[in-house]
C-alpha atoms as an extended CHARMM CRD file, in Angstrom:
* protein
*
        85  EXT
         1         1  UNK       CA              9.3360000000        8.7960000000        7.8720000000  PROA      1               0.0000000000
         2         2  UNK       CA              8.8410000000        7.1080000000        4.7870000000  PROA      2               0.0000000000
         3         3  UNK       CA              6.3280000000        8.3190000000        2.2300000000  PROA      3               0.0000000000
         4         4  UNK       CA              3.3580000000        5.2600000000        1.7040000000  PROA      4               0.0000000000
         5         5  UNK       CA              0.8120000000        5.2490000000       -1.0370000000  PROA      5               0.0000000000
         6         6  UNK       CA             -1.9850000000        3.0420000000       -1.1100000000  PROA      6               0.0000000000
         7         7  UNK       CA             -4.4720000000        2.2730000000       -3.6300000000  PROA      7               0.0000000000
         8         8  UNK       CA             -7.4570000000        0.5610000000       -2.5930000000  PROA      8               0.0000000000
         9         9  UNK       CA            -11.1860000000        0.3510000000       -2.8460000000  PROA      9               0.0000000000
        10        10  UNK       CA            -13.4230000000        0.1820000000        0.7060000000  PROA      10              0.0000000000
        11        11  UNK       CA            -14.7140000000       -3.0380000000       -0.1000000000  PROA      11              0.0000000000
        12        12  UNK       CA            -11.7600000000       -4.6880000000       -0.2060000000  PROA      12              0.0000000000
        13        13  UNK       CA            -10.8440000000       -6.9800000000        3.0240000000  PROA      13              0.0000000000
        14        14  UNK       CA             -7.1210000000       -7.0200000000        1.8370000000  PROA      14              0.0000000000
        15        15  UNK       CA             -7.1700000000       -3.3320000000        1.7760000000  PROA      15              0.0000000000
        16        16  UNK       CA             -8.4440000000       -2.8830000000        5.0510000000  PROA      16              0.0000000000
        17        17  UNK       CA             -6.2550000000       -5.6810000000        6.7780000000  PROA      17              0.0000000000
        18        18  UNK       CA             -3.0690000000       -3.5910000000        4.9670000000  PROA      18              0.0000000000
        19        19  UNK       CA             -4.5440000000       -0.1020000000        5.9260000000  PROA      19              0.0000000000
        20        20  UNK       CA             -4.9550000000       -1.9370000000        9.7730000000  PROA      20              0.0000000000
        21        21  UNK       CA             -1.2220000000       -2.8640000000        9.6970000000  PROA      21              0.0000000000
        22        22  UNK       CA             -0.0370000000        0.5420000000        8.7290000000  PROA      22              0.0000000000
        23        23  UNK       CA             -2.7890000000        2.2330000000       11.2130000000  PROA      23              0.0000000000
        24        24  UNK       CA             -1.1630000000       -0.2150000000       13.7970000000  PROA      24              0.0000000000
        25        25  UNK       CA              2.2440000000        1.5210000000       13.0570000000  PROA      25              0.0000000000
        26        26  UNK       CA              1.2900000000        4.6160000000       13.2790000000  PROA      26              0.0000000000
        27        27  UNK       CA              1.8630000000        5.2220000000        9.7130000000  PROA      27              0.0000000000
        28        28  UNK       CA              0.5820000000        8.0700000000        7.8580000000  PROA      28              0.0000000000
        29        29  UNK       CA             -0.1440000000        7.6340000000        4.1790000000  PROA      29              0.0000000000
        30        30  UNK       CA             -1.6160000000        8.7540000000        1.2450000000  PROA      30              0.0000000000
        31        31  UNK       CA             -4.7460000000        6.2170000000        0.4250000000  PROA      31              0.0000000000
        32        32  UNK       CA             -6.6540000000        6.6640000000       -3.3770000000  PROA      32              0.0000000000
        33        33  UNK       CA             -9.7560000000        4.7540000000       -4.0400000000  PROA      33              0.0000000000
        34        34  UNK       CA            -10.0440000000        3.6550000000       -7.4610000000  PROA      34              0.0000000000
        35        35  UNK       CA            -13.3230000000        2.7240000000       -6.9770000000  PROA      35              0.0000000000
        36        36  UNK       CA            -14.1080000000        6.9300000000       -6.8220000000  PROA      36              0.0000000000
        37        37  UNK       CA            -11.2020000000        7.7360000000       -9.3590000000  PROA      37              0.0000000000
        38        38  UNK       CA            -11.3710000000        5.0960000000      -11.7160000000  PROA      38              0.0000000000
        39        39  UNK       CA             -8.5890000000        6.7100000000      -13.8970000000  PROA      39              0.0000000000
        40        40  UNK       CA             -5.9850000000        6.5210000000      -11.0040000000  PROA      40              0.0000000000
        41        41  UNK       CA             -6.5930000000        2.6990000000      -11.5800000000  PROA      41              0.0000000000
        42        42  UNK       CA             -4.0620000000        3.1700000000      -14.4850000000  PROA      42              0.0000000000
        43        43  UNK       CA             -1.9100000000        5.3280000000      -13.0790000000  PROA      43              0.0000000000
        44        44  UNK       CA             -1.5100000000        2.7760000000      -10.2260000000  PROA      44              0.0000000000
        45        45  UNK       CA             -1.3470000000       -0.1830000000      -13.1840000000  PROA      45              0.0000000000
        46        46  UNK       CA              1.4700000000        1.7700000000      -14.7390000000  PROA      46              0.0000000000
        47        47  UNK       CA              3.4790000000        2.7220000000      -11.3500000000  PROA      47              0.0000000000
        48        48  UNK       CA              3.3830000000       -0.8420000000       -9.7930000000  PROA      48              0.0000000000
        49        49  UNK       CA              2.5310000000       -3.2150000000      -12.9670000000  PROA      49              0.0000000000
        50        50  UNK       CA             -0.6940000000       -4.7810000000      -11.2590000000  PROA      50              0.0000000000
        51        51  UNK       CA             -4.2420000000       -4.2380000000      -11.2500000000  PROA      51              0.0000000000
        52        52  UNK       CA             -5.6170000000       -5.3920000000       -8.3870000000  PROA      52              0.0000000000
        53        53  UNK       CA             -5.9080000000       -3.6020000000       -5.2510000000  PROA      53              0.0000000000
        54        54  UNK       CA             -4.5160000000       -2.9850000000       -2.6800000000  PROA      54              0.0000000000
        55        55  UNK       CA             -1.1990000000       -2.0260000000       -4.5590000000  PROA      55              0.0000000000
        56        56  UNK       CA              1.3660000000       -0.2560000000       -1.8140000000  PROA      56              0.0000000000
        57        57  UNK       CA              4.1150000000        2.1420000000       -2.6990000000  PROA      57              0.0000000000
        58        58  UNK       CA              6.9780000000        2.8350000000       -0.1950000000  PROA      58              0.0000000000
        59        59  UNK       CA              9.0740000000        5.6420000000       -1.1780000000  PROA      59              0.0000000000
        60        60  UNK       CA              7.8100000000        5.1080000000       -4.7460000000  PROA      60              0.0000000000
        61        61  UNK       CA              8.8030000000        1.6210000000       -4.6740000000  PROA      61              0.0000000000
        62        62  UNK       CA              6.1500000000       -1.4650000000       -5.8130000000  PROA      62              0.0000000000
        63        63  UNK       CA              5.6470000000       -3.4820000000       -2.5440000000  PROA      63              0.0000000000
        64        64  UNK       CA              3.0510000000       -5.0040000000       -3.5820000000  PROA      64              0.0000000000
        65        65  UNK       CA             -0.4510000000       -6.3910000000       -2.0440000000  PROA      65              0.0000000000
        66        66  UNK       CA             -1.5280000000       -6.9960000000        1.1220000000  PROA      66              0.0000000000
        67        67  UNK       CA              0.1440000000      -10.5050000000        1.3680000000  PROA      67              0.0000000000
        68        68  UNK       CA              3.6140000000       -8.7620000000        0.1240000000  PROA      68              0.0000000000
        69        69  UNK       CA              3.1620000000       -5.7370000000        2.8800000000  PROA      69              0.0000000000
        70        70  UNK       CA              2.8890000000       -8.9460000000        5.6530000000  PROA      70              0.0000000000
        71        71  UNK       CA              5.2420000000      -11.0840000000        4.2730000000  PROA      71              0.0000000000
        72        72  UNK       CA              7.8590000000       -7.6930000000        5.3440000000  PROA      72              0.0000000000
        73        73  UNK       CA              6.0600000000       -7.5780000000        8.8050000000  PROA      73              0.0000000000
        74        74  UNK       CA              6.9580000000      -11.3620000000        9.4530000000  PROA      74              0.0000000000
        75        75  UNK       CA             10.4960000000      -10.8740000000        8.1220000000  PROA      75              0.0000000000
        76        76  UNK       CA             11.1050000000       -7.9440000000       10.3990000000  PROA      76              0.0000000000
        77        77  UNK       CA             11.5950000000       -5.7140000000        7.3810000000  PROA      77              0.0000000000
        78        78  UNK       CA              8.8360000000       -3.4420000000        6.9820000000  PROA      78              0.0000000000
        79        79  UNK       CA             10.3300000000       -1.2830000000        9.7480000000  PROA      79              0.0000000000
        80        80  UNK       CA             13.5750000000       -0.6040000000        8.3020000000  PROA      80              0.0000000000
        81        81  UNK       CA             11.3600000000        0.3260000000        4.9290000000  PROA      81              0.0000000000
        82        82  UNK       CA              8.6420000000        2.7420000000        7.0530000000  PROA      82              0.0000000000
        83        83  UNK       CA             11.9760000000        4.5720000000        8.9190000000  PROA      83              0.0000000000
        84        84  UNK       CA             13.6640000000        5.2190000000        5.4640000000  PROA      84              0.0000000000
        85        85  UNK       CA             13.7080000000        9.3090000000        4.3060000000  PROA      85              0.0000000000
C-alpha cells in the first residue's frame, strides 16, 4: 500500500471531502493539521510548493488539492497510485 500524507485543517470542506475519498478506499494515511502545528505549514509549502490546504502526498509525490486527488478518481488513476509500494 502506498504511503499518503495529508495536510489539512478541520475546517476545511475540501479537506474533509479528500479525507472522505481516501476513508472510502480504505486508505490509511498520515493526516497533519496545520492549524495545531503551524510550522508544518512550511514544511508542507516546501514539500509540495503550495500553501493552501489540503495538500496530498502519495509516496512523497505532490498530488495536489482536493480537486487534483478527484480529478485521479474520475480518470481511474488514483488506484494504480494507492496500490504502488
Amino acid at each position: 500500500m502506498a504511503k499518503v500524507e495529508l495536510y489539512t485543517t478541520p475546517w476545511c470542506p475540501f479537506c474533509v471531502r479528500a479525507k472522505r475519498l481516501l476513508d472510502s478506499k480504505n486508505v490509511s494515511y498520515e493526516d497533519t493539521d496545520v492549524g495545531q502545528e503551524p510550522a508544518q505549514r512550511q514544511v508542507m509549502m516546501q514539500r509540495g510548493g503550495a500553501h493552501t490546504v489540503p495538500q496530498i502526498f502519495i509516496n512523497d509525490h505532490p498530488i495536489g488539492g482536493c480537486d487534483e486527488l478527484y480529478a485521479l478518481e474520475r480518470a481511474g488513476e488514483l488506484d494504480a497510485l494507492l496500490g504502488a509500494d
